[in-house]
N, CA, C and O of each residue as an XYZ file, in Angstrom:
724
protein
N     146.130    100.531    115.875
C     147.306    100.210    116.652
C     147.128     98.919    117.450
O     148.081     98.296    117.917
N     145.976     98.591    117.567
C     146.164     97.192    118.503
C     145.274     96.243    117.657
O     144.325     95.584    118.080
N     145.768     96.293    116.335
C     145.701     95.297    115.535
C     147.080     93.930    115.850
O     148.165     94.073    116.415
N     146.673     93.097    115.435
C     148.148     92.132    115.770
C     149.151     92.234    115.297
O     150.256     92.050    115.809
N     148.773     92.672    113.819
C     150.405     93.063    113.025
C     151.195     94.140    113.684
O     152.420     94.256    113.719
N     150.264     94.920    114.209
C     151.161     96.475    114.806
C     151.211     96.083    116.012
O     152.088     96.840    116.428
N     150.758     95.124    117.343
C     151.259     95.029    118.133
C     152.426     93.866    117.721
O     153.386     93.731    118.479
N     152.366     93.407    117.051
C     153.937     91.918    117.087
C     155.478     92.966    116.462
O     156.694     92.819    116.588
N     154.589     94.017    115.771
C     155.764     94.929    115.837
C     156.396     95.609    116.863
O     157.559     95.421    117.217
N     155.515     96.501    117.394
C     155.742     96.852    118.777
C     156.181     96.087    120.027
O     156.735     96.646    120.974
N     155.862     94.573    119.972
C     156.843     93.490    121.213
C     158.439     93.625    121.110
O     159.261     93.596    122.026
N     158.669     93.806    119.520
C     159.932     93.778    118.840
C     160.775     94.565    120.079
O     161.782     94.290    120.730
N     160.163     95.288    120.062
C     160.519     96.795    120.801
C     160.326     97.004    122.457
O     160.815     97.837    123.220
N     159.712     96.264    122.604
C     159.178     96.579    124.274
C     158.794     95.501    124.760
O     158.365     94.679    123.951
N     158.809     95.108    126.290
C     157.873     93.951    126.412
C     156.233     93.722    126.023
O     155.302     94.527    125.997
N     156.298     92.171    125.713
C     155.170     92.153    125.463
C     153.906     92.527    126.190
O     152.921     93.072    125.691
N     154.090     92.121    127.564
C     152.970     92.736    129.097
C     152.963     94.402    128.845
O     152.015     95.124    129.151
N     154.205     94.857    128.229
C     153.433     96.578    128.231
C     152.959     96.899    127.102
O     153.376     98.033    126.863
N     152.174     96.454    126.085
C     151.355     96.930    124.918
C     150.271     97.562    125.087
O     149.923     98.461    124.322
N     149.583     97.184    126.110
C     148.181     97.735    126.842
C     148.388     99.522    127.010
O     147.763    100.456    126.507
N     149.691     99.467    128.062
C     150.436    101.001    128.892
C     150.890    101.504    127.381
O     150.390    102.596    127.112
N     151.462    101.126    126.665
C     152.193    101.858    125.555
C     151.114    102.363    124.541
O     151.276    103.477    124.043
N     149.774    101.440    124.128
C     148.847    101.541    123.423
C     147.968    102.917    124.339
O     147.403    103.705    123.580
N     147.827    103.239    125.920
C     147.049    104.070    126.153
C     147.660    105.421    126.175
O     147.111    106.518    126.075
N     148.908    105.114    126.327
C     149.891    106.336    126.591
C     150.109    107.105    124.757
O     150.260    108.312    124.566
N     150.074    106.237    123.841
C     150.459    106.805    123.026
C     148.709    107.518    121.922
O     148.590    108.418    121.089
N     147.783    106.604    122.487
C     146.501    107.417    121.897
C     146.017    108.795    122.784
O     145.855    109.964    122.434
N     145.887    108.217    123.881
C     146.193    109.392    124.894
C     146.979    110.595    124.388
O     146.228    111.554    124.563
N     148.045    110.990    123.883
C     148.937    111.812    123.455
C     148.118    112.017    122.481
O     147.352    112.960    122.682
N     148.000    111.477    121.500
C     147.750    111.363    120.260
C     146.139    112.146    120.197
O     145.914    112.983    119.323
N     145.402    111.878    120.913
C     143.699    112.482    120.923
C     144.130    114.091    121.875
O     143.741    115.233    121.632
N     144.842    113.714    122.726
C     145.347    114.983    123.307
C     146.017    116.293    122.224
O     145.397    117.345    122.066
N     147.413    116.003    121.513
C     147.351    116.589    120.281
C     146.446    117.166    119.254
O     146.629    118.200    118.612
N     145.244    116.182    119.183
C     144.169    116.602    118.290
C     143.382    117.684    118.778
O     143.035    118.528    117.952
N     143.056    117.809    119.897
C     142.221    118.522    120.850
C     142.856    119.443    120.885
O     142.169    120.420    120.586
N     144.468    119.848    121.230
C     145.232    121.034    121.578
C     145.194    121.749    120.112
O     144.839    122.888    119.808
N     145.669    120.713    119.338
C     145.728    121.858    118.115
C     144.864    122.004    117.020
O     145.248    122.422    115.927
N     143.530    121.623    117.312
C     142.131    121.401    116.463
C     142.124    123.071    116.330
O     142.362    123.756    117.325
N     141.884    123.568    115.261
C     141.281    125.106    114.681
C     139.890    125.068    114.685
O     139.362    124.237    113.946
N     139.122    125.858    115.423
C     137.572    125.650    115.368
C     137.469    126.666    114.173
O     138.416    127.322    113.740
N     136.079    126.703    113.669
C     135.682    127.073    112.702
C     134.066    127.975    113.413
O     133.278    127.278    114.053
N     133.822    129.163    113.248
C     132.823    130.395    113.547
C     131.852    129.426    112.681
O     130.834    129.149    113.316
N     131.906    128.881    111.477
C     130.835    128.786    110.723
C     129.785    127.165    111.212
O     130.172    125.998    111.268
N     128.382    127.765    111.494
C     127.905    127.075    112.118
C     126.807    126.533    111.377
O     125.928    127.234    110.877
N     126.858    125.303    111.308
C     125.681    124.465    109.911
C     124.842    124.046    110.645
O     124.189    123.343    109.873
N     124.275    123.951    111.808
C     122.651    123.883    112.298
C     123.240    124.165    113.838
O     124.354    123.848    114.256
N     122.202    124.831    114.538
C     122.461    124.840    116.328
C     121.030    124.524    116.456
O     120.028    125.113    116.048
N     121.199    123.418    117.143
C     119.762    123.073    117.972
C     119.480    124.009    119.582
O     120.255    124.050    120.538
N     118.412    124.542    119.479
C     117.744    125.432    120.657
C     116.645    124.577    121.453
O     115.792    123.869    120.918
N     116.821    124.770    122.809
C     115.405    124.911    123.865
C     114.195    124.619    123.041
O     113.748    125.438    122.238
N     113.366    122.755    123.370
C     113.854    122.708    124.489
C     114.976    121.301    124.128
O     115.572    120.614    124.958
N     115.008    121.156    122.358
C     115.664    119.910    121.536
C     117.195    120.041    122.517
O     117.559    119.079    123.194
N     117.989    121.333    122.478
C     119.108    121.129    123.123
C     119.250    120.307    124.407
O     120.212    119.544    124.503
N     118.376    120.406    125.382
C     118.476    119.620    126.396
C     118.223    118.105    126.372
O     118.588    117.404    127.316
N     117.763    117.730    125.575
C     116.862    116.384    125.167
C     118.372    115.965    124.642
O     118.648    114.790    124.885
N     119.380    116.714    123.974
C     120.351    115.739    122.999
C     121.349    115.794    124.318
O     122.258    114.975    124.187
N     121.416    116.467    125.430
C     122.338    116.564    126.650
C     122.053    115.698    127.416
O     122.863    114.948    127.961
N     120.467    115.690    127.601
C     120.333    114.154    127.950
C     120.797    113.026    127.357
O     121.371    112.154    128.008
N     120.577    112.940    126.000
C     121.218    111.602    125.757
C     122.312    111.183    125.932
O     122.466    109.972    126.093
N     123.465    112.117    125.955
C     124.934    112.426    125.912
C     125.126    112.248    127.605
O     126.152    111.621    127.873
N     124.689    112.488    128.264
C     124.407    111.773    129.908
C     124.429    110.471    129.798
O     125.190    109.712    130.398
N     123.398    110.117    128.850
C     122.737    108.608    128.682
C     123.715    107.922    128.387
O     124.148    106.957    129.016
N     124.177    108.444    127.277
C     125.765    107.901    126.480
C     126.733    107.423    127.563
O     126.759    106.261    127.967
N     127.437    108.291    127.951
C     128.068    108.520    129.474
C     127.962    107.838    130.158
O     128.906    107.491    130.867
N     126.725    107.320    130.260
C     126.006    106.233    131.188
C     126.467    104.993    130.856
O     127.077    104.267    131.641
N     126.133    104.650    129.434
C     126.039    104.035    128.916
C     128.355    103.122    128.494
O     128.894    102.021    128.383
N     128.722    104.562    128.447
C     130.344    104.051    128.447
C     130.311    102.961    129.990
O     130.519    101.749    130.047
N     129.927    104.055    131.268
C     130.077    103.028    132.276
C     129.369    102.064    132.700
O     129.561    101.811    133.890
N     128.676    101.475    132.217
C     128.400    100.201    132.132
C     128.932     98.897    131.233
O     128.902     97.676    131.384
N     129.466     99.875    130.149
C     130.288     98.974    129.558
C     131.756     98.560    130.388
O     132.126     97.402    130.195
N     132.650     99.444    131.329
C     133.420     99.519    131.466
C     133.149     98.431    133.028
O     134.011     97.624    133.376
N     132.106     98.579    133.638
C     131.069     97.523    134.698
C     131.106     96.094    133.895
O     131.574     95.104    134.459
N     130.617     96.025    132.608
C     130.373     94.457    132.033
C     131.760     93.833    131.996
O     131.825     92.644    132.304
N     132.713     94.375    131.711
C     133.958     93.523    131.787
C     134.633     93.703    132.844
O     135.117     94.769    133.224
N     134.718     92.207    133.592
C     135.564     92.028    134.771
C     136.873     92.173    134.576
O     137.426     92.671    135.557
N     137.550     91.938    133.723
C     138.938     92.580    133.690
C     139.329     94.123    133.118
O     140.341     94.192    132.421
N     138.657     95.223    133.351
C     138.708     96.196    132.344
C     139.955     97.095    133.068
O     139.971     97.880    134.016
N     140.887     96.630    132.233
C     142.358     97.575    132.473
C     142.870     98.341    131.332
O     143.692     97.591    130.808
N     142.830     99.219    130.802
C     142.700    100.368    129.867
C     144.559    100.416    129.812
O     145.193    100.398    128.756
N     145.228    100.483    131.303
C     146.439    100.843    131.482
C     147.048     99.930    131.242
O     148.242    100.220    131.175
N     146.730     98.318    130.961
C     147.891     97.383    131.560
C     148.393     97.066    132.326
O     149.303     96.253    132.163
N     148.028     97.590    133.680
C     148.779     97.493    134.762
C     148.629     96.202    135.530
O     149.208     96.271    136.614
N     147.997     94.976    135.295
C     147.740     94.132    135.444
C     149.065     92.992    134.987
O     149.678     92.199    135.701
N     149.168     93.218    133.853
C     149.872     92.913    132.888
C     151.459     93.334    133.066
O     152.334     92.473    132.975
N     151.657     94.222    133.234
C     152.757     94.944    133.827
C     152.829     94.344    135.433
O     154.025     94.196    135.688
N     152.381     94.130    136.060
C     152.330     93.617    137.470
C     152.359     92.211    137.515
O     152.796     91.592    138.485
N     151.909     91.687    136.500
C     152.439     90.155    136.645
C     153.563     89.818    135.896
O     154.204     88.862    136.333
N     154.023     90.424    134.748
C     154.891     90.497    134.579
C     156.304     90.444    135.464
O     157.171     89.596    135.254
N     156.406     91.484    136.491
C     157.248     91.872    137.187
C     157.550     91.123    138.008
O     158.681     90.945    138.458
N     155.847     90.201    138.517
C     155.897     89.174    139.483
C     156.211     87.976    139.134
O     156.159     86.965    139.835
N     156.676     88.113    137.602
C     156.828     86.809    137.193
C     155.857     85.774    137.180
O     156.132     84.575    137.139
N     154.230     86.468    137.231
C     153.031     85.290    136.929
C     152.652     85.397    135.656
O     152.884     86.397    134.977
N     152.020     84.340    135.229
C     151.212     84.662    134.118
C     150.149     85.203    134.256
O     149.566     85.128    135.338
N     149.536     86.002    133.020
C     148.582     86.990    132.899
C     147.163     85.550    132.442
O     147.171     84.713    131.540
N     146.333     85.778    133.317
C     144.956     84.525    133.154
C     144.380     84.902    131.800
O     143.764     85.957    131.648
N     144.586     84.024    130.809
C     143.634     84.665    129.764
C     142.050     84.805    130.125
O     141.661     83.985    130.957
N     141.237     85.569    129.708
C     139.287     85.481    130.185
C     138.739     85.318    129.151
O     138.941     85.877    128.074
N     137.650     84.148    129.568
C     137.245     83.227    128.699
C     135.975     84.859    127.738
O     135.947     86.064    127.990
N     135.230     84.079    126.765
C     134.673     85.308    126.027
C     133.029     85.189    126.740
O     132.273     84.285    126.383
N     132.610     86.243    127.798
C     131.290     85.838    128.457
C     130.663     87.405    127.747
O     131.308     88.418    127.473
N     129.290     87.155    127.601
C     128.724     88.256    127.307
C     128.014     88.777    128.534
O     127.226     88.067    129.159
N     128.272     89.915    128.846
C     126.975     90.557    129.174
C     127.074     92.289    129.377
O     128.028     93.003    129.069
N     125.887     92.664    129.939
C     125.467     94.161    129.947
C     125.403     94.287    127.889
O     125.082     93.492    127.006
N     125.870     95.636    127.906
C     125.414     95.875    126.538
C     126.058     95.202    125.683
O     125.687     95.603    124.580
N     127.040     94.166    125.539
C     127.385     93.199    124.826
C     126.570     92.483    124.704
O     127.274     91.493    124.504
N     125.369     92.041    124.640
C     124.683     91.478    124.279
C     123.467     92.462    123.213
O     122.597     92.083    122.430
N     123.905     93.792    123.627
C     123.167     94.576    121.963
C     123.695     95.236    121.035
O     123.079     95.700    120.075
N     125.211     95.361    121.297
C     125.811     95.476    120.170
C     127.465     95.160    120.674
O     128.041     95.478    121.715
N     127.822     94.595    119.779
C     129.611     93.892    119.832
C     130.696     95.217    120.274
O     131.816     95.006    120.738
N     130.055     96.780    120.002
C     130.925     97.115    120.245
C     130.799     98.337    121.114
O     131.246     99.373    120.622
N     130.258     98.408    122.347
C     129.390     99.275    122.788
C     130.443    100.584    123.142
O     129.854    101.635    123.392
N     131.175    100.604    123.165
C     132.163    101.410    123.812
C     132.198    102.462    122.358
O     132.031    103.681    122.351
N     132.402    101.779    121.459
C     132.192    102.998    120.288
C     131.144    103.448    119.868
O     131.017    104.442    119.152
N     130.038    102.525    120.415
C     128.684    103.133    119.687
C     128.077    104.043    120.449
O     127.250    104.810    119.957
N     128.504    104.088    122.118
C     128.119    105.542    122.775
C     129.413    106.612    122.807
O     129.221    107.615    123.494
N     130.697    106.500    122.140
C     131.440    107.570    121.584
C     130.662    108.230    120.917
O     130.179    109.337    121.159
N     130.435    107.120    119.497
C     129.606    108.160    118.254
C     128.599    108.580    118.992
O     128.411    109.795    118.920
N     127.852    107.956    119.713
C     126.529    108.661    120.249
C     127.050    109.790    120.918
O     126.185    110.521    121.400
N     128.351    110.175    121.102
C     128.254    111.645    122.310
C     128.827    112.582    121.151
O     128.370    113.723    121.091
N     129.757    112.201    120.262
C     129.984    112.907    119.073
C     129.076    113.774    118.119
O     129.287    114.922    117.726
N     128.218    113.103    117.898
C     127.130    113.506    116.847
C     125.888    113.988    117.357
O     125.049    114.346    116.530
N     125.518    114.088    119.047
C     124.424    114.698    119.457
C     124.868    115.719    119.712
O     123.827    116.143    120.214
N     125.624    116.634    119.826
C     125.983    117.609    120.165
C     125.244    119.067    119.525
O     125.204    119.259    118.309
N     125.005    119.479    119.944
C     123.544    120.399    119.960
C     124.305    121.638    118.795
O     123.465    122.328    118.217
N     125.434    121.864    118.527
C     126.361    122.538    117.893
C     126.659    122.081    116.804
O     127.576    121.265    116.895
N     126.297    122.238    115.812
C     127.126    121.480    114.132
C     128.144    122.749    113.517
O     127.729    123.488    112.625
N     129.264    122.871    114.000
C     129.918    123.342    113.475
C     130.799    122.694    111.815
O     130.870    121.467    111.744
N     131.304    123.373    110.805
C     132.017    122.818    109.905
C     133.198    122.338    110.658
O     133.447    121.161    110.397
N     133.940    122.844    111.447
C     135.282    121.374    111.556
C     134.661    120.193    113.086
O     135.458    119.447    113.655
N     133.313    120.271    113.449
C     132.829    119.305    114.048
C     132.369    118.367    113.649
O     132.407    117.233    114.125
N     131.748    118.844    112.476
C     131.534    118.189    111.254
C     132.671    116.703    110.588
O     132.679    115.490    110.379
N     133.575    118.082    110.495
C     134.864    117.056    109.933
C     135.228    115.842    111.056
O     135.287    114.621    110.906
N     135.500    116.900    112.533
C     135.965    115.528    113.053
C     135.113    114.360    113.548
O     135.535    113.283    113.969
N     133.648    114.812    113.406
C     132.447    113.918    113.705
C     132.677    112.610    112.285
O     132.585    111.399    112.487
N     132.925    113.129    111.157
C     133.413    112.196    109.625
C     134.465    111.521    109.750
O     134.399    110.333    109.434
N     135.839    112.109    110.282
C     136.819    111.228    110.188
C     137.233    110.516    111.636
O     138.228    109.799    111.741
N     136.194    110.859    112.900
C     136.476    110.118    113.817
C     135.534    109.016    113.733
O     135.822    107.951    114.280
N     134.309    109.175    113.032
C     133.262    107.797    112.765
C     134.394    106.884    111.683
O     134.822    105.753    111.916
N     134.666    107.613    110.648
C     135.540    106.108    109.791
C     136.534    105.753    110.568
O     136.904    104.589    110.723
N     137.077    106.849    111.158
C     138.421    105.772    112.118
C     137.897    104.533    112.598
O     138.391    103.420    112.415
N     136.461    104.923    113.468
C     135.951    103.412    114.377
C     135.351    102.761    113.501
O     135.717    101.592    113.624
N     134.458    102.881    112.484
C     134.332    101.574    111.100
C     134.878    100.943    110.776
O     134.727     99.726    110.671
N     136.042    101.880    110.406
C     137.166    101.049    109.840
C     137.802     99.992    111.056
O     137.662     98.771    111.119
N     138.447    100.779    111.865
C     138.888    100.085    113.038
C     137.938     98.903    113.994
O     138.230     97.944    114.708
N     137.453     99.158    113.827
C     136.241     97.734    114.050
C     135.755     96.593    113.205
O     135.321     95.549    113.691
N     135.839     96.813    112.044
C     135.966     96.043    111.065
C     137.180     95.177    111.161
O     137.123     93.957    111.315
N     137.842     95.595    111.102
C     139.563     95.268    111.522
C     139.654     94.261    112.535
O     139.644     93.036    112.411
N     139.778     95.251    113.950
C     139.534     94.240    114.940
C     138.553     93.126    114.611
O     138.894     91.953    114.767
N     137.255     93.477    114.127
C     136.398     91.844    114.071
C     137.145     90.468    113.699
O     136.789     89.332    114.014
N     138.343     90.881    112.901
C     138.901     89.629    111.832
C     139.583     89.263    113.273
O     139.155     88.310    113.925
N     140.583     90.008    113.698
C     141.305     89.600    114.766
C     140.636     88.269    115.790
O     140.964     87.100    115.994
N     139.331     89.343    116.367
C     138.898     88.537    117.093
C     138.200     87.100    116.921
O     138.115     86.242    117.800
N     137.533     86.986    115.093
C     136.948     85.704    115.045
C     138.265     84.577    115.105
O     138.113     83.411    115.471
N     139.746     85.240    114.620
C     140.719     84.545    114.394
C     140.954     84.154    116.177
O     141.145     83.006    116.581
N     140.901     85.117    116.878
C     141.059     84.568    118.796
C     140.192     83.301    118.917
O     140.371     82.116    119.197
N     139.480     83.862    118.677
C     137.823     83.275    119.744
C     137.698     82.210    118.769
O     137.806     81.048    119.160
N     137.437     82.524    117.271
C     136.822     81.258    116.183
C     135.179     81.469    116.231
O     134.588     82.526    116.009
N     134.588     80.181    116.580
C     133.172     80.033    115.770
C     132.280     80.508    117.105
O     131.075     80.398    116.876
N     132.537     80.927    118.224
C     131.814     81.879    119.057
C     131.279     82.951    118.932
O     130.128     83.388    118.922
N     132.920     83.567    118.777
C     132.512     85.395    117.905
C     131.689     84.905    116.506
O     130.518     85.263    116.629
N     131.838     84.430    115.629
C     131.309     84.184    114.391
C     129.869     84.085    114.814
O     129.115     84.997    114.476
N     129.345     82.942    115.611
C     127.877     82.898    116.116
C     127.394     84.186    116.860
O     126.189     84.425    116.951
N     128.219     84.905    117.323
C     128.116     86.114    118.002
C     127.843     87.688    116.999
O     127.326     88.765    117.299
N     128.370     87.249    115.933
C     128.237     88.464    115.034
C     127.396     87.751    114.354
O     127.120     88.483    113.404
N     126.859     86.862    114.247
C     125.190     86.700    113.356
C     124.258     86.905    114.093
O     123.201     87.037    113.476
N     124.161     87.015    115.443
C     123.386     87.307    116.519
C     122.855     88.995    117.176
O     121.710     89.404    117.367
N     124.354     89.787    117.429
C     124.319     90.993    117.909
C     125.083     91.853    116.402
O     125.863     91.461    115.533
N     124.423     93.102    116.652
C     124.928     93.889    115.818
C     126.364     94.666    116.299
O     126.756     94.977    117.424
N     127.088     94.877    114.710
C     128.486     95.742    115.208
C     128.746     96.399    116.173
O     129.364     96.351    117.237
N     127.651     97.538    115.098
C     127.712     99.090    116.246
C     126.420     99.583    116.780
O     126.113     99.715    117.964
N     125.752     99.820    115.789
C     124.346    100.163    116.306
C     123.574     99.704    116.720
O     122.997     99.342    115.694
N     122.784     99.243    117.777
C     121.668     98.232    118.416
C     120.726     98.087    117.718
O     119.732     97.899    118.420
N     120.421     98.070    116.278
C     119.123     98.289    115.984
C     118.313     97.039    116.323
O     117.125     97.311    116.494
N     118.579     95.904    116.452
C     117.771     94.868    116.972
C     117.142     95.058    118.412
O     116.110     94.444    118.681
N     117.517     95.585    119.002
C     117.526     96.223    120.577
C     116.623     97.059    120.605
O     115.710     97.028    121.430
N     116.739     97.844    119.789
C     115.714     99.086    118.996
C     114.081     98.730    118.608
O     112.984     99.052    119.065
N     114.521     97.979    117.626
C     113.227     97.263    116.805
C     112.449     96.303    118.120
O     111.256     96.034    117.986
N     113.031     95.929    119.085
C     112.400     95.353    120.043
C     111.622     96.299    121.200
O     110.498     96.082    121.654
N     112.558     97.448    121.565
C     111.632     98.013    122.173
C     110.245     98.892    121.129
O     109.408     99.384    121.885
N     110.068     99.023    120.289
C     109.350     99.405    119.412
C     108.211     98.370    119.207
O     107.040     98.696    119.013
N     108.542     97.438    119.250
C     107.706     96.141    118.832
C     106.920     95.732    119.987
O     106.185     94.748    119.917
């Protein structure tokens, strides 16, 4: 949805300053739906026990941790739009921000999904439809990140481009291989 083709559709329709509010309001609903009417499934394909269960709760803390610092590295982080919507109203323009790296943007391009999947898939419970939605909520963000990348080398140009030969997508493994090394 916040690809460019589907937002230049959506301006059609609404102002452009509320794509941000319309984009959170309508995934919001939308993950909310999934959650209300998800059917769990009794059948259980591995449960991790004492003391591995706590070790993967830790990480899922870590994860957690790890969302808010991402949400710390960017100085403009408005989820709602309301920024946008407020200058709007005020009749200012919205400051574009230049592309600065830091915190975990500098170990992987997309950190915000790579400690999702990380809280998704540690989960000490492998149920069959956790399973499923652990499968089709990882290709949603593959796919959807892939996607966005084009967007953004088309924003930014030969920055992001030097930036994705540098840091990895999703997974830190360079980050990895360093503390190892």
């Amino acid at each position: 949805m916040i690809r460019k083709s589907v937002r230049n559709r959506i301006d059609q329709y609404l102002p452009k300053e509320s794509f941000y509010s319309f984009h959170s309001i309508t995934s919001g609903s939308l993950l909310g739906a999934t959650v209300i009417f998800w059917q769990p499934t009794d059948f259980i394909i591995f449960s991790v026990s004492f003391p591995y269960r706590y070790l993967l709760f830790l990480f899922t803390a870590i994860a957690i941790v790890g969302l808010l610092w991402a949400i710390v590295s960017l100085s403009n982080f408005d989820p709602f739009g309301r920024k946008q919507i407020s200058d709007y109203l005020q009749n200012r323009k919205t400051e574009t921000q230049d592309f600065v790296l830091r915190g975990p943007y500098k170990i992987t391009r997309h950190p915000f999904y790579f400690f999702i999947l990380a809280m998704i898939w540690l989960y000490p419970v492998m149920s069959v439809d956790r399973l499923l939605f652990a499968l089709i909520w990882s290709c949603w963000v593959v796919l959807g990140t892939k996607l966005e990348e084009k967007d953004l080398v088309e924003e930014i140009g030969e920055k992001y481009v030097k930036y994705q030969s540098t840091v990895p997508m999703l997974i830190p493994y360079k980050f990895i291989n360093n503390i190892k090394g």
